[in-house]
N, C-alpha and C positions, 0 to 999 in steps of 0.2 A: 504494500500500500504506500501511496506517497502523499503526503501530508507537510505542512507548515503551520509554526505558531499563529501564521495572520492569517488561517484559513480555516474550514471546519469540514472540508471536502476529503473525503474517503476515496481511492479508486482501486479495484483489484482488474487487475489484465489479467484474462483469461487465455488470451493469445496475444503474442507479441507478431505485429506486422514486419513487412521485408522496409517501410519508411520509417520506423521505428531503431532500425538497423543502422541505416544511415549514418556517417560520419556529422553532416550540418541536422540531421535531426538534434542525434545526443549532443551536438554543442549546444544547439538552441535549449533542449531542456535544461544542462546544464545550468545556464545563466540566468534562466527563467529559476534557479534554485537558490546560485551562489550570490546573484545579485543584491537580493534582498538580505541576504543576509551577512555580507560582507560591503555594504556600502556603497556599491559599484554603480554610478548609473553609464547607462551607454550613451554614445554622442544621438540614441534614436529609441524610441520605444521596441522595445522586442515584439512587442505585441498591438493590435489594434481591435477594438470592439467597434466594428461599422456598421449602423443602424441601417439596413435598406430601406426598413419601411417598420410601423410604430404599434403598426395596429393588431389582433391575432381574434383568431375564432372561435378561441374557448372562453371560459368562464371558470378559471381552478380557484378552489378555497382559498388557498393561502398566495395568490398572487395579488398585486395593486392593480392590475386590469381588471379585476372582478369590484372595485371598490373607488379605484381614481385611473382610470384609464385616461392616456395622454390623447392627444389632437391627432387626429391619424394624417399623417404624413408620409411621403414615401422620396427618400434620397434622389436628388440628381442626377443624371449618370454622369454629367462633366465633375462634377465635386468628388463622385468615388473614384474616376481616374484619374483625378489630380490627389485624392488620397495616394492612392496604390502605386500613381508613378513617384511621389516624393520619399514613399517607404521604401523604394525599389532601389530607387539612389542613394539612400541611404542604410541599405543593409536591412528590413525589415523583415523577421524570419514567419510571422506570422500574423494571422486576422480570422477573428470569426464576424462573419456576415449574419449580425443578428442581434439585439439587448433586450428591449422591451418587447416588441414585433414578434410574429411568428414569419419566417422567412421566405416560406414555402409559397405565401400571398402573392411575394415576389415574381411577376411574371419576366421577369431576367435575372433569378438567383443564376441560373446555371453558367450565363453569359457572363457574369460580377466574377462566378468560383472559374471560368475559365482565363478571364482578362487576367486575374491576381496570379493565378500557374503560370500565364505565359510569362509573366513578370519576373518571375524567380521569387516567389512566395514561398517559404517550406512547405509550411503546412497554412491550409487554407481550410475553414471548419464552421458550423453552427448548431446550433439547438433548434428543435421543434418537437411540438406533439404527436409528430409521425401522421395524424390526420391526411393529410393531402398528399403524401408519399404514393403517388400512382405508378404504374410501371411503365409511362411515359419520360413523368420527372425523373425516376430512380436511373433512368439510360442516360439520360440526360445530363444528369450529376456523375454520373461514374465516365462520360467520355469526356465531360470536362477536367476530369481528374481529381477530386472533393478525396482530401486527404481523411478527412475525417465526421462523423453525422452522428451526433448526440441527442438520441431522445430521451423527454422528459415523460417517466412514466409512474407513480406509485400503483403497489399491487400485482396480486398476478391472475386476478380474477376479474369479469365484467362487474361484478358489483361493488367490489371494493374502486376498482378505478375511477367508471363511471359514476360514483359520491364525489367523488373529487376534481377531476378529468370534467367540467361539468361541459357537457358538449359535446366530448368524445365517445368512439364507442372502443373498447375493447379488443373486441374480436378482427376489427377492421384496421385498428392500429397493428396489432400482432401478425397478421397475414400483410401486410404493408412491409415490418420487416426481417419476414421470415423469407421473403419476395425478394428482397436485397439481397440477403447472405444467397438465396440460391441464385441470384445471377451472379452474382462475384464468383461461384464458386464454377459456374454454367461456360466463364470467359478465361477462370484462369488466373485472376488475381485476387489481391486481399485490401483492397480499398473501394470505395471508402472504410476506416475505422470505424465499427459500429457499437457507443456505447448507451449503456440503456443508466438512467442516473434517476433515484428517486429524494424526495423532500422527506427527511427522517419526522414527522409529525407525530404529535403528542400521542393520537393513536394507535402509532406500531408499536410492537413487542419487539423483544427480542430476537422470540423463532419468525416474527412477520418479516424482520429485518435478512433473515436468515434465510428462511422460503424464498422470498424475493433472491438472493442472489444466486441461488442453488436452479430457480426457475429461468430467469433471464442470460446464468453461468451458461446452461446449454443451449442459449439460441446466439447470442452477440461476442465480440471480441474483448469489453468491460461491462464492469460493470461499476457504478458510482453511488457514491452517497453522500448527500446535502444537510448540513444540519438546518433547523426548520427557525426562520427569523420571524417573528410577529409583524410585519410593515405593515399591516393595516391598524394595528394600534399607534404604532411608529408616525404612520400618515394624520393618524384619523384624533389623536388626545394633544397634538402639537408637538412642538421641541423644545428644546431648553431646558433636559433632563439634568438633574444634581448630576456633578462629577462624578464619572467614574474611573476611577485612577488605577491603573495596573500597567506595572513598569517591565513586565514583562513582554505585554505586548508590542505587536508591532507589525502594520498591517502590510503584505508584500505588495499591492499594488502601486505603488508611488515610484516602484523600481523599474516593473515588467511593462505598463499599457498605461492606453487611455482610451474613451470612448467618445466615438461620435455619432450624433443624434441624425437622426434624417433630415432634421434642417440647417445641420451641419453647427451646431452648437458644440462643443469641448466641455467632458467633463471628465472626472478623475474615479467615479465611485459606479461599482456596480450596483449599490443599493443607494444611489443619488437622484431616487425615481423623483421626486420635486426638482431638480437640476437646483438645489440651491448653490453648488459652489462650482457656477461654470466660468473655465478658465480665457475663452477665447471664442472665436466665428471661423470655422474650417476653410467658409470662402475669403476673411480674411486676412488671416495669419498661415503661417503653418506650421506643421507639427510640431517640427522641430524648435522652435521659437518657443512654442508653451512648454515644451518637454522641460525645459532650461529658463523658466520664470522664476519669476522671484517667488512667488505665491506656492507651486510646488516645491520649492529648493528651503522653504521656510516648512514644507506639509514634510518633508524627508527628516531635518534636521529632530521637528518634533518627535516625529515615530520613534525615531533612533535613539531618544533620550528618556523616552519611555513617557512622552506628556501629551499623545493622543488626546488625552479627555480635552487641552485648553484648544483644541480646533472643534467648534461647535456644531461641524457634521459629522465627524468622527466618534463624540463625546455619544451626540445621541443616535448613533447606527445600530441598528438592529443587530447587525452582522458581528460587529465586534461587540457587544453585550454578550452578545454568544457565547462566540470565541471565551472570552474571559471568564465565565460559569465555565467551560469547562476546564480550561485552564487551573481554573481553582478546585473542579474536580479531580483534575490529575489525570483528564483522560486524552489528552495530548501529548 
């Protein structure tokens, strides 16, 4: 399993791919490790969160689109290739095509995951509910070369899903990508990466936790786990939470990425669904500029010092309240 103190994400590989293998894969992970943990930022994000488009089709419990769903928007194509051409120049190993959005909506995902391959992108990836995965799209994705496709699933049953999944159906998501692994397997290769990742909610057990990997271990190539952050209380009772002070922490994003919005907004937090600390305008800065602002170069200094709580989106993040219960569990 790989894990960091600034993160609550579990992953067991059940198969290891032939891009996995790779000499610039393992560098990239690599730095995506020692970065954060050694101080190190690079002259360029290793990584990038590009938002195609804002909007998705389901309705899950524990998501902010079931409760403050943003403006539905869907990215420029001239702003994603001036993304993807100035990550290319400058060394950019990877992007998932996706944040708040379900990606699939996207009627030119395929053409985005192909322009950033032609680029020299490592790895090029996103998340969805597997919903709209047809065996038109899944050809599609896989001749553009889509290193990797992370579905969001809890359970391993219609009923438990579908309480949750509220939208989805089960059975239709699972033949979706049972459909994937047997083309890849029908052509000959081992990409896309297919991992299946669920939200650990107050609900599962232990053995639920367990069932689930044991069920989705024999169909995909990971399998992941999310610890479960409250954002709708986060969103919905305000901010300006009393300190929470733990000098231990220290969150690895400020090192690896940054994300951008479909209206091409800059922000730093993957749980910054209010964009209260947005750093800049995609059309008109760039990357690299914010990469190396003062405003993150003062967010780095703090983590590292252990005083997260005195940055006021940090202080009241769901994410790291987390983190930091377990931390004090001891289960990190």
């Amino acid at each position: 399993m790989e894990a960091t103190k600034g993160s609550g994400f579990k992953e067991i590989k059940v198969k290891e791919s032939s891009i996995e293998k790779t000499p610039k894969y393992k560098e990239y992970r690599k730095k995506w490790t020692e970065n954060p943990a050694k101080d190190i930022v690079e002259d360029f994000p290793i990584h990038l969160d590009i938002e195609l488009n804002s909007n998705c089709n389901l309705k899950c419990v524990m998501c902010f689109q079931s409760f403050a769903p943003p403006k539905m928007e869907y990215m420029d194509e001239k702003l994603y290739k001036k993304l993807i051409d100035e990550g290319a120049a400058n060394g950019l190993r990877s992007i998932k095509l996706q944040y708040r959005g379900e990606p699939l909506l996207h009627l030119k995902l395929a053409e985005s995951v192909a322009y950033a391959k032609s680029k020299g992108v490592v790895e090029v990836m996103f998340n969805t509910n597997g919903t709209l995965l047809t065996e038109k799209m899944a050809n599609k994705l896989i001749d553009a070369k889509l290193d990797k496709i992370i579905f969001s699933i809890e359970g391993t049953t219609p009923e438990v899903y579908e309480s949750i999944r509220i939208g989805g159906k089960f059975n239709k998501v699972l033949e979706n990508i049972k459909r994937l692994q047997k083309m890849k397997k029908e052509r000959g290769i081992d990409y896309p990466i297919t991992r299946v990742q669920m939200v650990k909610l107050p609900r599962f057990s232990k053995k639920d936790i367990q069932d689930y990997i044991d069920f989705w271990g024999e169909i995909v190539d990971h399998v992941g786990m999310d610890e479960y952050n409250d954002w709708e209380t986060e969103m919905t009772t305000g901010f300006g939470k009393k300190a929470l002070i733990c000098k231990e922490f220290c969150c690895s994003s400020p090192w690896q990425r940054l994300f951008i919005l479909a209206d091409g907004r800059i922000t730093l937090c993957c749980g910054d669904h209010s964009q209260r600390l947005v750093l800049g305008d995609a059309h008109k800065v760039t990357i690299k500029e914010i990469w190396h602002n003062k405003t993150l170069q003062n967010i780095r200094k703090l983590h590292k010092k252990g005083e997260s709580h005195k940055i006021p989106i940090c202080n009241d993040c769901s994410g790291r309240r987390t983190i930091i219960k377990l931390l004090n569990q001891k289960r990190l």
